[in-house]
C-alpha positions as CSV (number, residue, x, y, z in Angstrom):
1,X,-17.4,-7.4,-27.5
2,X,-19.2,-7.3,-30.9
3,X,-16.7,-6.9,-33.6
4,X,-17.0,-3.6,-36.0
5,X,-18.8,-3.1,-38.8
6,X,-15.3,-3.9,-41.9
7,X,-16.2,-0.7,-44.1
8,X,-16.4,1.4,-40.8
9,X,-13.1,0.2,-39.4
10,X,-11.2,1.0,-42.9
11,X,-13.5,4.2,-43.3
12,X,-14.6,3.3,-46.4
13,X,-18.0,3.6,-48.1
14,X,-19.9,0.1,-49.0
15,X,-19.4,0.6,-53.2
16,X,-15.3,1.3,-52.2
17,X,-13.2,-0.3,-54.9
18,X,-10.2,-2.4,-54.1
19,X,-8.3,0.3,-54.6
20,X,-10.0,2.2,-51.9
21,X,-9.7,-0.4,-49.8
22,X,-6.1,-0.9,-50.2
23,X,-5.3,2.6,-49.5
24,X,-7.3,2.8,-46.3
25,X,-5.4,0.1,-44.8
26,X,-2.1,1.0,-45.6
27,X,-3.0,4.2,-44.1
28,X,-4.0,2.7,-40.8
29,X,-1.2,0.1,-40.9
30,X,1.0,2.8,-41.2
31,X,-0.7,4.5,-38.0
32,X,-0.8,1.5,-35.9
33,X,1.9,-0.8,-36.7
34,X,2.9,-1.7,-33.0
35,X,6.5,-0.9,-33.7
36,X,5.9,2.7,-34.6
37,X,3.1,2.8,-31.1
38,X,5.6,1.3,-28.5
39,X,3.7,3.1,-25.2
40,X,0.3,2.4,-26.8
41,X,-0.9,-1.2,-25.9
42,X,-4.2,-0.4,-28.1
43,X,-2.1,0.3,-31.0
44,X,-1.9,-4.2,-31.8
45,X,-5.5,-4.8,-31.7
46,X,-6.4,-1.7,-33.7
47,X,-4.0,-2.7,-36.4
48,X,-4.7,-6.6,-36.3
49,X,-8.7,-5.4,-36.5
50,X,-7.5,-3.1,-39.9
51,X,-5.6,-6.0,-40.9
52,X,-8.8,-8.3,-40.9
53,X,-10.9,-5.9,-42.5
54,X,-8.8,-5.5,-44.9
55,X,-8.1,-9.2,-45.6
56,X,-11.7,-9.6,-45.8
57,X,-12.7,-6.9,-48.5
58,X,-10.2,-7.5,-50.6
59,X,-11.5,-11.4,-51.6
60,X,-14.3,-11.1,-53.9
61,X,-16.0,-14.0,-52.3
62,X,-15.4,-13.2,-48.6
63,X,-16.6,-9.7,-49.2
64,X,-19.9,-10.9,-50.8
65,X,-20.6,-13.2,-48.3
66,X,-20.1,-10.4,-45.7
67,X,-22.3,-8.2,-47.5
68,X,-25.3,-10.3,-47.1
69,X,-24.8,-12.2,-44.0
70,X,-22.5,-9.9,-42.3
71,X,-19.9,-11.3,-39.5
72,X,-21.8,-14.8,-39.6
73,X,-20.9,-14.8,-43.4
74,X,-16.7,-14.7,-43.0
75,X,-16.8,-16.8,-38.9
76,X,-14.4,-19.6,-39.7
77,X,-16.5,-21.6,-37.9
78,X,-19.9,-21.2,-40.3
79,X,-20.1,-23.1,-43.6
80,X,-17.2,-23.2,-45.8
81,X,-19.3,-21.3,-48.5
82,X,-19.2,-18.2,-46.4
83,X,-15.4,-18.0,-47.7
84,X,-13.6,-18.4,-44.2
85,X,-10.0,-18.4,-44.2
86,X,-6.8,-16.3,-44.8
87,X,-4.8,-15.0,-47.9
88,X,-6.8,-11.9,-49.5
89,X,-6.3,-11.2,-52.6
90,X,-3.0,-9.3,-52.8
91,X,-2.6,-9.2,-49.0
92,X,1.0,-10.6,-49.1
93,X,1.8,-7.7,-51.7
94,X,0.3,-4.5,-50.0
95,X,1.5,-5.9,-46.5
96,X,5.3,-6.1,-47.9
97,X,4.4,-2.8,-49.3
98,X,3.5,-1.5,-45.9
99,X,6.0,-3.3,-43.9
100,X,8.9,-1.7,-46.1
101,X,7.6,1.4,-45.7
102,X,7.3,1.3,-42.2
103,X,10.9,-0.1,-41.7
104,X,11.9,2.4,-44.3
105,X,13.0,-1.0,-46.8
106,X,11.7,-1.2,-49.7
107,X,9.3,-3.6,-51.7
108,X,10.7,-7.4,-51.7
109,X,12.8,-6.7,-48.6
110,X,10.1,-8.0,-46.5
111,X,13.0,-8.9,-43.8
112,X,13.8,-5.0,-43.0
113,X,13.3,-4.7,-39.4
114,X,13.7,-1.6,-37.1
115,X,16.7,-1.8,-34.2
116,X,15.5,-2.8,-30.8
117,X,15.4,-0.2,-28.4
118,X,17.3,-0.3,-25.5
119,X,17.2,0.8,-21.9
120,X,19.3,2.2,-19.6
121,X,18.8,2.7,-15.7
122,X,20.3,5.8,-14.6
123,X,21.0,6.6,-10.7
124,X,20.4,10.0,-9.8
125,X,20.0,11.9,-6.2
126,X,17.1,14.1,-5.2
127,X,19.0,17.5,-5.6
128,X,19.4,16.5,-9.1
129,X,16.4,15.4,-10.1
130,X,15.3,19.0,-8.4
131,X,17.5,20.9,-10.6
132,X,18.2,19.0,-14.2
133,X,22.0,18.1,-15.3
134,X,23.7,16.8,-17.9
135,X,25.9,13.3,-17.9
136,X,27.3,11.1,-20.3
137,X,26.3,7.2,-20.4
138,X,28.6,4.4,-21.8
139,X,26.6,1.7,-23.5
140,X,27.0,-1.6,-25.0
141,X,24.8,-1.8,-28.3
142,X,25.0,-3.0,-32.2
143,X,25.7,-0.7,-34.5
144,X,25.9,-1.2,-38.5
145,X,29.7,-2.9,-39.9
146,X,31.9,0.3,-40.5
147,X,33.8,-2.0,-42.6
148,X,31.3,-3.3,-45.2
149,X,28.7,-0.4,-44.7
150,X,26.1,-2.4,-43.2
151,X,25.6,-5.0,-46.3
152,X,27.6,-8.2,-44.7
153,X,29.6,-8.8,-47.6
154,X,33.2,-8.5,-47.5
155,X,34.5,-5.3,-49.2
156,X,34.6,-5.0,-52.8
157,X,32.3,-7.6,-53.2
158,X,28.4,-6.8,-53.2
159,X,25.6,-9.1,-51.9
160,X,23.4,-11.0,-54.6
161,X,20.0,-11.5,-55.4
162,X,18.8,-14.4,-54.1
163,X,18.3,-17.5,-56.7
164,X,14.9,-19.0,-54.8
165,X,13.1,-15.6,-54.5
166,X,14.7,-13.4,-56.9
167,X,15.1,-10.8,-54.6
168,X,11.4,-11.1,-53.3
169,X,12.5,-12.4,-50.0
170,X,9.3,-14.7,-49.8
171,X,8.4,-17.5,-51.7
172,X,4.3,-18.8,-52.2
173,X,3.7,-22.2,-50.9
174,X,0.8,-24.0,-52.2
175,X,-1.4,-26.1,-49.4
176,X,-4.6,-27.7,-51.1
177,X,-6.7,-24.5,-52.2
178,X,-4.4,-22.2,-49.8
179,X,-1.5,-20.2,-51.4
180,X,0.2,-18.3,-48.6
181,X,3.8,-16.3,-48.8
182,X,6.6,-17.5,-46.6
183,X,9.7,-16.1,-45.5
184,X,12.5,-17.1,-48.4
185,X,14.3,-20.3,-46.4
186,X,17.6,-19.5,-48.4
187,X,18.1,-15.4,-47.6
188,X,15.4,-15.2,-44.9
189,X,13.7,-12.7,-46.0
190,X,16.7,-10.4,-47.2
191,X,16.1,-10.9,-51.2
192,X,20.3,-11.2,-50.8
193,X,22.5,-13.9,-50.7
194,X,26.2,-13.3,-49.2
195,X,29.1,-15.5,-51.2
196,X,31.7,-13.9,-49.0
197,X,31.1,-12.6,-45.7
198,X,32.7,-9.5,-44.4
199,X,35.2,-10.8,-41.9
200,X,34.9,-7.9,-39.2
201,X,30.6,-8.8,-38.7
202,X,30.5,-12.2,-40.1
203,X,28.2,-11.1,-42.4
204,X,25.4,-9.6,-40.1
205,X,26.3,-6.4,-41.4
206,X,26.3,-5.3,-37.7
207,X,29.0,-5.1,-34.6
208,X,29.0,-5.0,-30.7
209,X,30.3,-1.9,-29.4
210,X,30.6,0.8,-26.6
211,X,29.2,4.1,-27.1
212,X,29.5,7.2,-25.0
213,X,26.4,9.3,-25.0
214,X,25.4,12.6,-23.8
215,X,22.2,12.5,-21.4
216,X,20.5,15.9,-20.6
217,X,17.9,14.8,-17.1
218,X,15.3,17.6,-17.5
219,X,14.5,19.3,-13.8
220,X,11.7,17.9,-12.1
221,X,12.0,14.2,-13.4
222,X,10.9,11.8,-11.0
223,X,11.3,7.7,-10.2
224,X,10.3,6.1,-13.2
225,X,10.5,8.8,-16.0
226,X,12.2,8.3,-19.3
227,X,14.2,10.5,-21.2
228,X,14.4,9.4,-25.1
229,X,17.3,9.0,-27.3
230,X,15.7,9.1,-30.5
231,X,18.0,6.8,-33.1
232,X,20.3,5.6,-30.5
233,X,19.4,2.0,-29.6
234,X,20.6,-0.7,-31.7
235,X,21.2,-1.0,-35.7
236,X,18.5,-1.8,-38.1
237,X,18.5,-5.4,-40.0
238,X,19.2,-5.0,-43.6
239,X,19.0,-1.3,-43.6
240,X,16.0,-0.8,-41.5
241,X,16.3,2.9,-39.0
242,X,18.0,2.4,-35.6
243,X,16.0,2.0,-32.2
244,X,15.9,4.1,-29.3
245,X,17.2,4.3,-26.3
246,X,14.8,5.0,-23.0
247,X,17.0,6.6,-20.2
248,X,15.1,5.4,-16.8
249,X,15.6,7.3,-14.0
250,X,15.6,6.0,-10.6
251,X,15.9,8.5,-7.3
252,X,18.6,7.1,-4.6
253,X,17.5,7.6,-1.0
254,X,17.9,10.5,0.5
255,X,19.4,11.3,4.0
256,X,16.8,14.1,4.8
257,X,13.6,14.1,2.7
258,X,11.4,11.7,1.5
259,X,9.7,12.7,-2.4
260,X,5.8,12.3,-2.8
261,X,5.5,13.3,-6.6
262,X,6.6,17.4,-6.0
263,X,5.7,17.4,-2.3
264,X,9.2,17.1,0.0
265,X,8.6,15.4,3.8
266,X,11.1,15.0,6.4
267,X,11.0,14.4,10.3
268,X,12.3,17.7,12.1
269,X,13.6,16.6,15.5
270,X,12.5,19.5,18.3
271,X,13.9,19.3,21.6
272,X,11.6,18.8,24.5
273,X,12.2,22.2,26.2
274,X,11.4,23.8,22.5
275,X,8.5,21.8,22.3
276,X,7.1,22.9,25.5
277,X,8.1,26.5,25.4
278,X,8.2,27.5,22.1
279,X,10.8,28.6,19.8
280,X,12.9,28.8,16.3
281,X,14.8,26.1,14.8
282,X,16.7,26.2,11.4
283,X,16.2,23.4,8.7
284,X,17.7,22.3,5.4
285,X,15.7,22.5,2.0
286,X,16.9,21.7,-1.4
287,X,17.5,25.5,-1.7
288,X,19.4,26.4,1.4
289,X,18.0,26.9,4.4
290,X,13.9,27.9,6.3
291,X,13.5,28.5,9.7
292,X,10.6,27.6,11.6
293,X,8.7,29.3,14.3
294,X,7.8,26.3,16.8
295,X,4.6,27.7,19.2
296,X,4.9,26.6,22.9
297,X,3.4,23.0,23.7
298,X,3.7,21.9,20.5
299,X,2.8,18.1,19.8
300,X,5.1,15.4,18.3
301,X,3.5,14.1,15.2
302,X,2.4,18.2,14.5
303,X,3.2,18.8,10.5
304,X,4.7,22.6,9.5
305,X,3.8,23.3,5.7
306,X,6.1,25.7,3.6
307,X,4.6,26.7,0.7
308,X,7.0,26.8,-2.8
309,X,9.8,24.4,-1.2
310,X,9.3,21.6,-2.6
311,X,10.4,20.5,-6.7
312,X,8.6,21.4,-9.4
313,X,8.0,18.6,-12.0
314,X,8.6,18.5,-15.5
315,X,4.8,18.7,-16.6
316,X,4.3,20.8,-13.3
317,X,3.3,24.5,-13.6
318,X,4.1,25.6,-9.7
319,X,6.3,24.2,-6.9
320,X,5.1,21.6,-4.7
321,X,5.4,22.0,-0.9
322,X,7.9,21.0,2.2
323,X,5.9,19.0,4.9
324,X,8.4,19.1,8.1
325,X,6.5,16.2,10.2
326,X,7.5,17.4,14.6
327,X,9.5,14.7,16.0
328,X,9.8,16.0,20.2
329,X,13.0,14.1,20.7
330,X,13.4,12.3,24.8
331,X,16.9,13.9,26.3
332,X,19.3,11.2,26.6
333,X,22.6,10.7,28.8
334,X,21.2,12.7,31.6
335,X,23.4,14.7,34.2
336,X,22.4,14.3,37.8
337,X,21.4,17.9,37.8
338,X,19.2,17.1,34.9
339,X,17.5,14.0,36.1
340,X,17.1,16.1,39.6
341,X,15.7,19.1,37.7
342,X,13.1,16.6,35.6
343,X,12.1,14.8,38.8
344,X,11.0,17.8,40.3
345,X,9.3,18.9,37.1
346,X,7.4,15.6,37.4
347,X,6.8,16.1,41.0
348,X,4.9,19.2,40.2
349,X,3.3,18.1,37.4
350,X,1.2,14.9,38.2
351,X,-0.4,17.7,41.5
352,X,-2.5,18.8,38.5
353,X,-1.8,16.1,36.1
354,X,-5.3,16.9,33.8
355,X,-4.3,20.4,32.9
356,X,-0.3,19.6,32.2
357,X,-0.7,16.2,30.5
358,X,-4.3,15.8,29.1
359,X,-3.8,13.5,26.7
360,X,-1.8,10.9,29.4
361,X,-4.7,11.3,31.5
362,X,-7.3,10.7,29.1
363,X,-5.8,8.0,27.7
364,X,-5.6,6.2,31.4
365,X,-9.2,6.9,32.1
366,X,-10.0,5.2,29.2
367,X,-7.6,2.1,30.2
368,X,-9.3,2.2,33.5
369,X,-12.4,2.2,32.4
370,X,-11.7,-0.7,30.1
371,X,-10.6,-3.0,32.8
372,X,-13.6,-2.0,35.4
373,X,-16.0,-1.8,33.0
């Protein structure tokens, strides 16, 4: 796919000064930073494609040489003159701009990350899914040191800025014409050095625990659906927010009905007198109770609808339906009288076998057929 014209990804105008430029991206950083886009898997190439716009602009000679050759001009793989390669001009600033903004650090704490979020698989049966309720959940997860407040130092004492990147949290490295920022090897990235960890976190500034949290299941959710607890996964690194944690529900197996979205099915077992007669038989819905008018010679395999009996789902604005699938159930454990009783029904019915079983009869015409033909 042919990339995007640089000026029309940033949405900036051709004469844009750096300035411009600079506040473009760290608009759209801020929009697409896959942390803050989770459920989005477009939101990583739409901010990597920002981020090489961006790199590109900003370098006087790069963005010269894509002015009058385009693409072509900036393809690592064209002359060197064309000004391939990485680093932009004040890249590694505006991105540890961006990135402590994002993780709601601050400039030279390029190490502030956001907590992981954390998921949880919650068990629920079909009536309760129907209906909503409320449970609690007991979780293991990190949460920030109560003891030194989160900053890994032991109390009273404070952490320091760090010697080798005075506080920056990267240092430049210099290879040939290439200066590129790394991550501080003595604070990793923190800007702070600890002289005396805090004995309770060992100086992470965070602790394993068990919390006990309230869960509110909306009515209607089905297998699969998530239910958010905003701020309630694990800790942030040096300060950065908390995580979330995703509640996933999964439906146990039911005795009776089988879910299809908000649709209800179930087999409804009909008795081969009823079948053949006709009647009224009572059945169970997640409500209470339906009955249902069965017409004489009814068919196994025949499918009742009732309307409104069914769940309705959480972005649903009606009821789905109950499908009760005919099941004509073979009498078993036969008295004498009854096996007598059914051999005479037999009797009389193969005399005129066409009109009483049609279906039997058609089906060994065909078989007969099949074999003489």
């Amino acid at each position: 796919m042919a990339k995007r014209d640089y000026y029309e990804v940033l949405g900036v105008n051709r004469d844009a000064s750096e300035e411009d430029i600079k506040k473009a991206y760290r608009k759209l950083a801020m929009k697409w930073h896959p942390d803050r886009n989770p459920d989005n898997p477009k939101a990583e190439e739409h901010f990597k494609e920002a981020k090489e716009a961006y790199e590109i602009l900003t370098d006087a000679r790069k963005r010269q040489a894509y002015d009058q050759f385009g693409h072509a001009g900036v393809d690592p793989s064209a002359a060197a003159g064309a000004g391939a390669g990485f680093g932009g001009a004040g890249f590694g600033d505006v991105f540890s701009d961006i990135f402590g903004e994002i993780f709601g650090g601050s400039r030279g704490r390029s190490n502030v990350y956001r907590g992981a979020d954390l998921r949880y698989n919650l068990e629920v049966t079909l009536e309760q899914a129907a209906h909503g309720f409320e449970t609690k959940i007991r979780i293991p997860a990190l949460a920030g040191c109560e003891a030194c407040h989160g900053s890994g130092a032991k109390p009273g004492t404070q952490p320091q800025t760090c010697a080798t990147c005075r506080g920056a949290g990267q240092v430049r490295v210099s290879q040939g014409p290439f200066s590129m920022a790394q991550t501080c090897p003595r604070c990793h990235g923190s800007g702070k050095t600890i002289a005396h960890p805090c004995a309770s976190c060992g100086g992470a500034g965070r602790v394993k625990h068990q919390k006990t949290l309230s869960v509110k299941i909306p009515a209607g959710v089905d297998e699969g659906d998530r239910v958010r607890l905003s701020g309630e996964g694990e800790a942030g690194v040096n300060g950065g927010p908390p995580g979330d944690l995703y509640v996933q529900v999964h439906l146990k197996p039911h005795p009776v009905f089988q879910r299809d979205h908000d649709d209800l099915h179930c087999e409804m077992p009909v008795s081969f007198a009823t079948a053949a007669l006709g009647g009224e038989i009572e059945i169970p819905t997640l409500d209470g109770s339906a009955r249902v008018k069965i017409p004489a010679e009814t068919q196994s395999g025949k499918t009742f609808r009732l309307r409104d009996k069914g769940i309705r789902g959480v972005r649903s604005q009606a009821r789905g339906d109950l499908f009760c699938h005919v099941v004509v159930e073979t009498p078993v454990k036969l008295t004498s009288r009854q096996r007598e009783l059914l051999e005479e029904f037999e009797s009389i019915s193969q005399k005129d076998a066409g009109r009483h079983n049609p279906r039997a009869k058609g089906w060994f015409d065909k078989v007969k057929e099949f074999f003489e033909g």
